[in-house]
C-alpha positions in Angstrom: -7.9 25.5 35.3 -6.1 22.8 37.0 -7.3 20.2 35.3 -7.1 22.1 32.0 -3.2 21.9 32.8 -3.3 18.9 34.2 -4.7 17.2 30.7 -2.2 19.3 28.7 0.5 17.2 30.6 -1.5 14.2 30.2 -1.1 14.8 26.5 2.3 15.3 26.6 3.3 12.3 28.3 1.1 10.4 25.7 3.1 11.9 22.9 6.3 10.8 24.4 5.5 7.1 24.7 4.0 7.5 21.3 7.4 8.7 20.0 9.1 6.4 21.8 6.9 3.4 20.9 9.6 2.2 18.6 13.0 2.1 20.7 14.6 -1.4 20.9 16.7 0.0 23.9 14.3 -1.8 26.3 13.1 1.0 27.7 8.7 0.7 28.6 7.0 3.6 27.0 4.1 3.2 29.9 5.9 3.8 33.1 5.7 7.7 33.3 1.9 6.8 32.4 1.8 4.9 35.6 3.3 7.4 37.6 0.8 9.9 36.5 -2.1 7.3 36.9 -1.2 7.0 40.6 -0.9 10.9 41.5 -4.5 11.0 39.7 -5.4 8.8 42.0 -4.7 9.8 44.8 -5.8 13.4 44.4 -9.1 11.8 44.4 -8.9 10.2 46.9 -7.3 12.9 48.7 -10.1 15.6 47.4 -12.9 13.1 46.7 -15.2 16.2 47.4 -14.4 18.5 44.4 -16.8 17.9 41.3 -13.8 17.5 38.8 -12.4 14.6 40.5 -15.8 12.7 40.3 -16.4 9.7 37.8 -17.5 11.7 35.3 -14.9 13.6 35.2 -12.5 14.5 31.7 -9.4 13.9 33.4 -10.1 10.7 35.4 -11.4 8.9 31.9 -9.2 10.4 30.0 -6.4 9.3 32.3 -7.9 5.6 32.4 -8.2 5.4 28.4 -4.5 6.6 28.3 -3.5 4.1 30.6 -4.9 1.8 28.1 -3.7 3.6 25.0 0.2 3.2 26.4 -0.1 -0.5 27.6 -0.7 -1.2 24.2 2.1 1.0 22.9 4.1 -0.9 25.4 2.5 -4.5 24.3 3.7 -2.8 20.6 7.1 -2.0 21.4 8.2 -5.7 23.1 6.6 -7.3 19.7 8.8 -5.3 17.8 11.8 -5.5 19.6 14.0 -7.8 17.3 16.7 -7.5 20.7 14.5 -8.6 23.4 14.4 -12.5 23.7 11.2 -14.2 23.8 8.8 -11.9 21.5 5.3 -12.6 20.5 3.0 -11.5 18.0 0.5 -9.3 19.0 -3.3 -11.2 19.2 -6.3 -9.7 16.8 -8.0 -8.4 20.0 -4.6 -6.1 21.0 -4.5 -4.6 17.7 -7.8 -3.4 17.9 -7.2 -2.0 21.0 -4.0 0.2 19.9 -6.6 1.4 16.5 -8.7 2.7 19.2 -6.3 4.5 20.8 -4.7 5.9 17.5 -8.3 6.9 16.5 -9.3 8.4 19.9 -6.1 10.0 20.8 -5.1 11.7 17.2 -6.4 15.2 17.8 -3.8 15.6 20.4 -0.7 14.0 18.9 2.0 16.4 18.0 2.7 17.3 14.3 6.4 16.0 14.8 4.8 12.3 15.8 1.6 12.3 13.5 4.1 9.8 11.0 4.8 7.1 13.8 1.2 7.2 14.9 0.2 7.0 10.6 2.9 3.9 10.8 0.9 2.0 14.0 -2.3 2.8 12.3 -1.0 1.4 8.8 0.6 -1.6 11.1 -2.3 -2.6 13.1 -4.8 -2.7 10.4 -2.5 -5.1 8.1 -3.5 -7.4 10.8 -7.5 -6.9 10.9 -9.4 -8.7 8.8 -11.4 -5.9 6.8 -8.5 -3.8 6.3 -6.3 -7.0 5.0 -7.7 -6.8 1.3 -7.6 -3.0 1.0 -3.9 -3.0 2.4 -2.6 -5.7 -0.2 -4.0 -3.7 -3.2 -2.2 -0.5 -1.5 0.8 -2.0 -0.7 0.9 -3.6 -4.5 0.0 0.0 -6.4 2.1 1.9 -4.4 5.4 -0.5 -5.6 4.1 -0.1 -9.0 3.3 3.1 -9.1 7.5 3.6 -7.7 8.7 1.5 -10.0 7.0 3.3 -13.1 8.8 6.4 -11.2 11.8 4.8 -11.2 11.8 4.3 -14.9 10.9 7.7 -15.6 14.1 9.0 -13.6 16.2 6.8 -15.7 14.7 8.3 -18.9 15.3 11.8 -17.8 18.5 11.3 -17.2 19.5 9.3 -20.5 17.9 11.9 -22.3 20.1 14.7 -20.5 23.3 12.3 -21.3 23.5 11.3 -17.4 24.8 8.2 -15.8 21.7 6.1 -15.2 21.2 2.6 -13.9 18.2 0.4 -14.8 17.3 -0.2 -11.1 13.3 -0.7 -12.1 14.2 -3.6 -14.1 15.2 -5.9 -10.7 12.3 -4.0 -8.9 9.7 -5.0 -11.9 10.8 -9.0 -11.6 10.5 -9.0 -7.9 7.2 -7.7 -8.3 5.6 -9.7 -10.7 6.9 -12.7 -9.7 5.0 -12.0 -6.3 1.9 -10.4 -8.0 1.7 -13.5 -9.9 2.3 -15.8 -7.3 0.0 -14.3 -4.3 -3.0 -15.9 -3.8 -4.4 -14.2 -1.5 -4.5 -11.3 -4.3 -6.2 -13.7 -6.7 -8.6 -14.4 -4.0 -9.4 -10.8 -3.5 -13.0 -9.5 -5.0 -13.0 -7.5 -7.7 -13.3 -3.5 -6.9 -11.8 -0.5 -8.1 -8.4 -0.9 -5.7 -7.6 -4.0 -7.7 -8.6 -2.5 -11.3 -6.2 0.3 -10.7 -3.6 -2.3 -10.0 -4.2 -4.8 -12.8 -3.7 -1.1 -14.8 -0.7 -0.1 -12.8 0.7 -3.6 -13.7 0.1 -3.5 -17.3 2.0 0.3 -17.7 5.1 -1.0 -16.3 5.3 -4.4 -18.2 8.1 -3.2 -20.5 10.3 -2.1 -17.2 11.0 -6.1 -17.3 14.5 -6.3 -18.7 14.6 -7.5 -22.2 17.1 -10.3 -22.0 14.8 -12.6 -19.5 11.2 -11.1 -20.9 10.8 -10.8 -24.4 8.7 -9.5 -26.7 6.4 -12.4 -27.1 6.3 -12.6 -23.1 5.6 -9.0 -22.6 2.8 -9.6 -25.7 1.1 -11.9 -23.2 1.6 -10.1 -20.0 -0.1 -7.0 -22.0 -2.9 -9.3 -23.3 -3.8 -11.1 -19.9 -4.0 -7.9 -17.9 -5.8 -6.4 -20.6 -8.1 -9.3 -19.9 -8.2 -8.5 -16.3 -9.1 -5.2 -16.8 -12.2 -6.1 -19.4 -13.6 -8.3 -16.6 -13.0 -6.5 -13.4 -14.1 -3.3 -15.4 -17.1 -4.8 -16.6 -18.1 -6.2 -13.2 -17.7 -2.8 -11.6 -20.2 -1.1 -14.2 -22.7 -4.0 -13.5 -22.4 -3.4 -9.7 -22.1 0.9 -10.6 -24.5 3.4 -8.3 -25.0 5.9 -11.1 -25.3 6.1 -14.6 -21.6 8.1 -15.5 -19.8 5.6 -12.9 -21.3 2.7 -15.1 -20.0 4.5 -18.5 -16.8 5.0 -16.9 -16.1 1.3 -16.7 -17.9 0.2 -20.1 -15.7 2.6 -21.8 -12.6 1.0 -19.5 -13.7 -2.6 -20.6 -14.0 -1.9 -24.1 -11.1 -0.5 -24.1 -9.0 -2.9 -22.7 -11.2 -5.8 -24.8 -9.9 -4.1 -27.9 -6.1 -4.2 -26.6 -6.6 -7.6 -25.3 -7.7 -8.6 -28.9 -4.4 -5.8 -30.6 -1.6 -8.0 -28.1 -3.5 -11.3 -29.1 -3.0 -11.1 -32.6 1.1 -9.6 -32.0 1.8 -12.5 -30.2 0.4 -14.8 -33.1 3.0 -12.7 -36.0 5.7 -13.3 -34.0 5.2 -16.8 -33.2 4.6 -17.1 -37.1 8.1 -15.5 -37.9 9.9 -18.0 -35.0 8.1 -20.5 -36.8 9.3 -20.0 -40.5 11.3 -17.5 -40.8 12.5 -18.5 -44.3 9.1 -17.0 -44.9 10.8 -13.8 -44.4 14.6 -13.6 -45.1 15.6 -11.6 -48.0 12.5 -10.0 -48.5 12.7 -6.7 -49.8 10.3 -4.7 -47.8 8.6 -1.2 -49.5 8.4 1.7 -47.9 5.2 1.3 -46.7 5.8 -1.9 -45.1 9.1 -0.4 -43.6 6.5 2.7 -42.2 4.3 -0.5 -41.2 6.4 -2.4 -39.8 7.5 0.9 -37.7 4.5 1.7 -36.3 3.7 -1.9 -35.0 7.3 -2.1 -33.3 5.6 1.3 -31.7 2.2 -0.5 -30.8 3.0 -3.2 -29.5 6.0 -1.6 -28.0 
């Protein structure tokens, strides 16, 4: 029973330097850790005859691994600590060792700090090399998948005759300009993380604000993740561990083949009318082509 409480408070002094993990008031999240670390141990060595204060027992390794766990919540803290003079960047090896805390500690973090320990798990994986890929693509869908949002709001709100600004417009340049430009996304192998984004990308293409992006640049935008899509898609059904999985992607391929090919041949009509437009002034257009005409300003909206 003493032990049981014992623990209990071991816990809580964990979640305290977890909460605290954060603070730029220089204050060290491991120094109550020490204190308890010392009493531990010197109530072994005090009762070194009772079985629950022998090696094997939970409280002495789960002292020593929290110990551990709020050194490195300490090691944490002075990285991020934009105050404190002299910071360093935490080394591969010391993020692994806070993800193994995170990991082993979790079923006895409070409710009220399970976000700050989500945020140091998020955080220390960004810097380990087989979570780097996966985090990009998340990172990337998650801002488009906002942005779309964002545009979304502003429609609801025009269509209810509300004040509405066109935020998602600057958000959409910002991040295609870095989508384009990051190579260590272009480097990044094919899977289905990166085909939902290359499909993420291409359903917010006409957030871009019409006066720097127009219609034949959005054409081509369209058409070359279209393209991405075929091939990524493709691959995926090639590399597919069942028979539906494989359809899935054939069907997503074709698909995306046949828009490729739809954007492909908007892009060449409107470089044909830039390039002779006498071809079509005055020309009395029929109903029909008017109806035409509509529903291609529709498609290849």
């Amino acid at each position: 029973m003493a032990e049981n409480v014992q623990i209990q408070e071991l816990y809580r002094i964990i979640n305290r330097a977890v909460s605290r993990c954060t603070n730029h008031e220089n204050s060290s999240v491991n120094t109550e850790i020490s204190i308890y670390q010392s009493k531990v141990a010197h109530r072994r060595s005090a009762d070194g005859q009772l079985s629950i204060w022998t090696d094997d027992s939970l409280l002495y390794i789960e002292t020593a691994k929290a110990v551990d766990f709020c050194d490195s919540l300490e090691e944490y803290r002075q990285s991020i600590d934009s105050y404190a003079n002299n910071t360093q960047n935490l080394s591969e090896y010391h993020y692994r060792n806070l993800l193994h805390g995170v990991e082993y500690f979790r079923p006895h973090i409070y409710p009220e700090n399970k976000y700050i320990l989500n945020a140091l798990e998020y955080n220390c994986k960004r810097h380990l090399p087989e979570y780097h890929d996966r985090i990009i693509l998340e990172e990337y869908n998650r801002q488009a998948l906002r942005i779309r949002d964002m545009k979304k709001g502003y429609e609801r709100l025009r269509r209810k005759n509300q004040k509405a600004s066109k935020d998602y417009e600057k958000d959409a340049m910002y991040f295609f300009k870095e989508v384009m430009n990051n190579e260590e996304l272009r480097k990044i192998k094919g899977c289905a993380e990166k085909l939902s984004l290359y499909e993420n990308c291409l359903n917010i293409v006409d957030c871009l604000p019409a006066e720097k992006y127009n219609r034949s640049a959005k054409f081509k935008l369209k058409k070359d993740f279209n393209y991405a899509i075929r091939i990524t898609a493709a691959a995926l059904s090639r590399d597919a561990n069942n028979a539906e999985q494989t359809k899935r992607y054939e069907d997503i391929s074709k698909k995306a083949e046949y828009e490729e090919n739809r954007y492909a041949k908007a892009m060449e009509r409107v470089k044909e009318f830039t390039e002779k437009p006498q071809k079509y002034k005055g020309r009395t257009l029929s109903i029909e082509a008017r109806n035409r005409r509509a529903k291609e300003e529709w498609d290849y909206r």
